[in-house]
C-alpha positions in Angstrom: 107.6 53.9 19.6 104.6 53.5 21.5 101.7 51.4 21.0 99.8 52.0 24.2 96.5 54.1 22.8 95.2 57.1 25.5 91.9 56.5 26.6 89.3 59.1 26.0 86.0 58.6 27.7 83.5 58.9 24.8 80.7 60.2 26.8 82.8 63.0 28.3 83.6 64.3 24.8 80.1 65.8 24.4 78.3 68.0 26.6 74.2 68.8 26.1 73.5 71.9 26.9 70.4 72.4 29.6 68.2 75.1 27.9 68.4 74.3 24.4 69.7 70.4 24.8 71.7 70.7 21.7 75.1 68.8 22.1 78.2 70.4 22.0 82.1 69.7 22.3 82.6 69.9 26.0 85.5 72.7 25.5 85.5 76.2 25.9 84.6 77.2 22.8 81.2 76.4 23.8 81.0 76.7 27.6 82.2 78.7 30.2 84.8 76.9 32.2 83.4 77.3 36.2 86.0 76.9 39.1 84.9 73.5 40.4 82.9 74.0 44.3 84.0 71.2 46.0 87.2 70.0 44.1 90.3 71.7 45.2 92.3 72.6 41.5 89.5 71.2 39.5 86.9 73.2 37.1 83.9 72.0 35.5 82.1 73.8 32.9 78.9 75.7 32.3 75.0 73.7 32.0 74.1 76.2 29.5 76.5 76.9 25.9 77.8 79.9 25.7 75.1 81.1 23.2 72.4 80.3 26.0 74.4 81.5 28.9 74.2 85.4 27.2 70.3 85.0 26.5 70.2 84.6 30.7 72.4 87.4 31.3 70.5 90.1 29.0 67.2 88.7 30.5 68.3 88.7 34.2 69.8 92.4 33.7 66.8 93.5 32.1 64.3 92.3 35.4 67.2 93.8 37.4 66.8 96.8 36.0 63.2 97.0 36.3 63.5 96.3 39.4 65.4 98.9 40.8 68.0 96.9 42.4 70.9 98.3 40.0 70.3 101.6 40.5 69.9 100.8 44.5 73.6 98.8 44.6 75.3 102.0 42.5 73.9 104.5 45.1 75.0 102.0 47.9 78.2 101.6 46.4 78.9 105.2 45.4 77.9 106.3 49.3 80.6 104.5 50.1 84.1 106.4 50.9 85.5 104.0 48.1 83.0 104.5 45.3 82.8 107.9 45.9 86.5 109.0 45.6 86.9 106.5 42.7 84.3 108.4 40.9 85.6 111.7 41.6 89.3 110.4 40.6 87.3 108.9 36.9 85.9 112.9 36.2 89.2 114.2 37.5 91.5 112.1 35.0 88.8 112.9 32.3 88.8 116.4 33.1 89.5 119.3 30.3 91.8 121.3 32.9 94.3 118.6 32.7 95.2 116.0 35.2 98.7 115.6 36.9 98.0 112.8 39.6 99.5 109.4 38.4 97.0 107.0 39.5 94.3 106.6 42.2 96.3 106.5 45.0 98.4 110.0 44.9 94.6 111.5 44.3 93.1 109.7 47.4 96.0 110.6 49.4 95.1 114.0 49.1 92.1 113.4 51.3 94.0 111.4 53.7 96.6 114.6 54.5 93.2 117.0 54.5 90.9 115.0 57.2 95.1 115.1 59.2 93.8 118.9 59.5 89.9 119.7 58.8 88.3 116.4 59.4 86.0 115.9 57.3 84.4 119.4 57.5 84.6 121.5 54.3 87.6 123.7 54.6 85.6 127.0 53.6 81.8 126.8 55.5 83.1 124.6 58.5 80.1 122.3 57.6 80.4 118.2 57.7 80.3 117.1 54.5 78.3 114.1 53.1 78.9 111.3 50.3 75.0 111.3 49.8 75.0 110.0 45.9 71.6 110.6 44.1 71.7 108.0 40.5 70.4 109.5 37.1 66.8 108.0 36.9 65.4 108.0 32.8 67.5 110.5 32.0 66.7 112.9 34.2 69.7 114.3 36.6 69.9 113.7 40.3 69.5 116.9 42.1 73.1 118.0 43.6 73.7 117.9 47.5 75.3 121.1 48.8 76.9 119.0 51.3 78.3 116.6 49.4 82.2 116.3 49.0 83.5 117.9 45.4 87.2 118.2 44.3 88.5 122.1 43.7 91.0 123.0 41.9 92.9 126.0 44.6 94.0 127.8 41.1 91.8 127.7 38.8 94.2 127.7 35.9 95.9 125.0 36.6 95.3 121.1 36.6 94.7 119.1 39.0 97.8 118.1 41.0 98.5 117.4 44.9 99.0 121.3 45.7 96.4 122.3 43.5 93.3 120.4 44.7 90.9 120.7 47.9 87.9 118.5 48.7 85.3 121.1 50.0 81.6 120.5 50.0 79.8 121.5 46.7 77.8 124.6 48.2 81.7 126.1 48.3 82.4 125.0 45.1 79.8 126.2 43.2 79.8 129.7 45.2 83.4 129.7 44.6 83.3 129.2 40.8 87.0 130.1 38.8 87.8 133.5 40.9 91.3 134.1 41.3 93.3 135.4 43.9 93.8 138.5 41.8 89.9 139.2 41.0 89.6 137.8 45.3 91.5 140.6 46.5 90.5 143.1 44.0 86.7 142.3 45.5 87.9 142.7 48.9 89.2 146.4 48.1 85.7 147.6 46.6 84.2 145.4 49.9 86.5 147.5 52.3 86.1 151.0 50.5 81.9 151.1 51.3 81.1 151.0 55.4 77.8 149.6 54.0 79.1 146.8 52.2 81.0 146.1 55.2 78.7 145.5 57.8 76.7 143.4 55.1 79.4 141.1 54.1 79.6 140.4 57.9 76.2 139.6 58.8 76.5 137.4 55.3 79.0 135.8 57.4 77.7 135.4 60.2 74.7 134.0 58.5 77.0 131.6 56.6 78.8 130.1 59.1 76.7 130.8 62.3 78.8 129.0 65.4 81.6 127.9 63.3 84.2 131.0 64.1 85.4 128.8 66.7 86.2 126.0 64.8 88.1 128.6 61.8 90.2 129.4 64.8 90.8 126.1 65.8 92.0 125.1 62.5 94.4 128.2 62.2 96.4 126.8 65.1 96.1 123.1 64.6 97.8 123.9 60.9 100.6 125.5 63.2 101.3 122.7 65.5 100.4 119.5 62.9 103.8 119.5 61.7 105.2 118.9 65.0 102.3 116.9 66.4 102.2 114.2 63.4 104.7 111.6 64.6 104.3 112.5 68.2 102.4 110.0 70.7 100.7 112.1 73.9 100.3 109.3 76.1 104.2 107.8 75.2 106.0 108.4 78.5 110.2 108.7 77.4 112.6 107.0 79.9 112.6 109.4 82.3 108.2 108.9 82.7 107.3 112.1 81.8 105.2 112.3 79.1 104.6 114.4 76.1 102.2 117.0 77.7 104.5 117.2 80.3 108.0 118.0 78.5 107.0 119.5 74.9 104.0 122.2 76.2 107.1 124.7 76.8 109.2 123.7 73.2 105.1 123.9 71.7 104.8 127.5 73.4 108.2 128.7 71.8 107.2 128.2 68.9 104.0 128.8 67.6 104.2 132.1 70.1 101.9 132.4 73.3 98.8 134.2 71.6 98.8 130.8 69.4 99.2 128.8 72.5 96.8 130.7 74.4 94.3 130.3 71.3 95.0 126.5 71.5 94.3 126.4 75.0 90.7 127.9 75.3 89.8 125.8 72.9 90.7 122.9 74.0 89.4 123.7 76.8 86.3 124.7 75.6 86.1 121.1 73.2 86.3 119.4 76.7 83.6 121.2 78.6 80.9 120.8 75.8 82.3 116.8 75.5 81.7 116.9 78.9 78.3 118.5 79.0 77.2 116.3 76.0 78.1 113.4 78.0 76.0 114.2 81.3 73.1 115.2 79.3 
């Protein structure tokens, strides 16, 4: 048995609270419990009770509000390549098409293996897309950004899934609606049956995508040669000294065929000389 009685430091077992000095039990059930600054493994609690401490917060929100600093921090953090695929991955789970990425990270992945082969230019127009956010301001809906990144469902009757989405700027999306490959190809044959509608589908396209052929091509035969280019170093000499360039430009000519190689050629050549000229200038 022991006699020995624990100390308890009386003035310790009450704590007055700083904005309504009423005294409370110094426990948790009246203050917030605060990780001590200065005190390695130590805590301390709140000045205000608990009841107090929630009057500050709905005041504070409601000058930050006012203020315009909320809404500036959400666009800030929504720009961001973070915020913004987060919020696309939050309509794509919710989405009435269905849903059949796991978590966040299969559906940002999807990104990762598209810039690997477009960049980040829209895989349709050729354009650079943006992650220009605009924030809902009293109720009234932030006008879209054609350039903005949007997810797109490849078939449009079936969920989303890792080979059934596309990030392509909104102006795409929207253009590009629900068709079908079906209803595509069907509006190709009544295109190709009229020599009018012909040539004015391709000034449409020219008008579209203006200077971008070059880069469609360019894409064409980098999707030939990513495959074999992905785990492949250029500047890596092997133990002979001879470089990639050196030994695999033959094995890269064999196959993708030499009208792909030729393709790939001028336009790396071409990617050089206006680098080049953008340089000097």
């Amino acid at each position: 048995m022991n006699l020995r009685v624990k100390y308890v430091n009386s003035a310790l077992e009450y704590k007055t609270c700083f904005k309504c000095k009423e005294s409370f039990p110094r426990d948790e059930n009246h203050f917030y419990k605060l990780k001590h600054r200065t005190t390695k493994g130590s805590f301390k609690y709140s000045s205000y009770c608990i009841a107090c401490e929630r009057i500050r917060n709905q005041e504070w929100k409601k000058r930050d509000s006012a203020s315009g600093n909320k809404k500036r921090r959400q666009r800030e953090y929504l720009s961001t390549e973070n915020g913004y695929f987060r919020e696309l991955w939050q309509s794509c789970k919710k989405s009435t098409h269905g849903c059949l990425f796991r978590n966040y990270e299969e559906f940002f992945q999807c990104w990762v293996e598209q810039q690997k082969i477009y960049g980040t230019r829209c895989p349709y127009l050729g354009i650079e897309m943006t992650r220009i956010k605009g924030v809902n301001i009293n109720g009234k809906r932030a006008k879209a950004t054609n350039t903005n990144i949007s997810k797109d469902r490849i078939l449009s009757n079936l969920p989303y899934g890792k080979d059934n989405l596309m990030f392509v700027s909104w102006k795409a999306n929207n253009e590009k609606g629900n068709i079908t490959p079906y209803i595509a190809r069907k509006y190709l044959q009544f295109v190709g049956q009229s020599s009018l509608l012909k040539k004015l589908s391709k000034i449409d396209k020219d008008n579209l995508i203006g200077d971008k052929e070059e880069w469609f091509e360019w894409i064409e035969t980098k999707k030939k040669i990513t495959s074999m280019l992905d785990q492949i170093n250029p500047t890596d000499e092997d133990v002979d000294g001879k470089s990639f360039l050196s030994k695999e430009l033959t094995k890269l000519r064999e196959n993708i065929g030499p009208d792909a190689m030729r393709q790939f050629l001028e336009v790396a050549f071409e990617s050089a000389r206006r680098e080049r000229i953008k340089n000097e200038t």
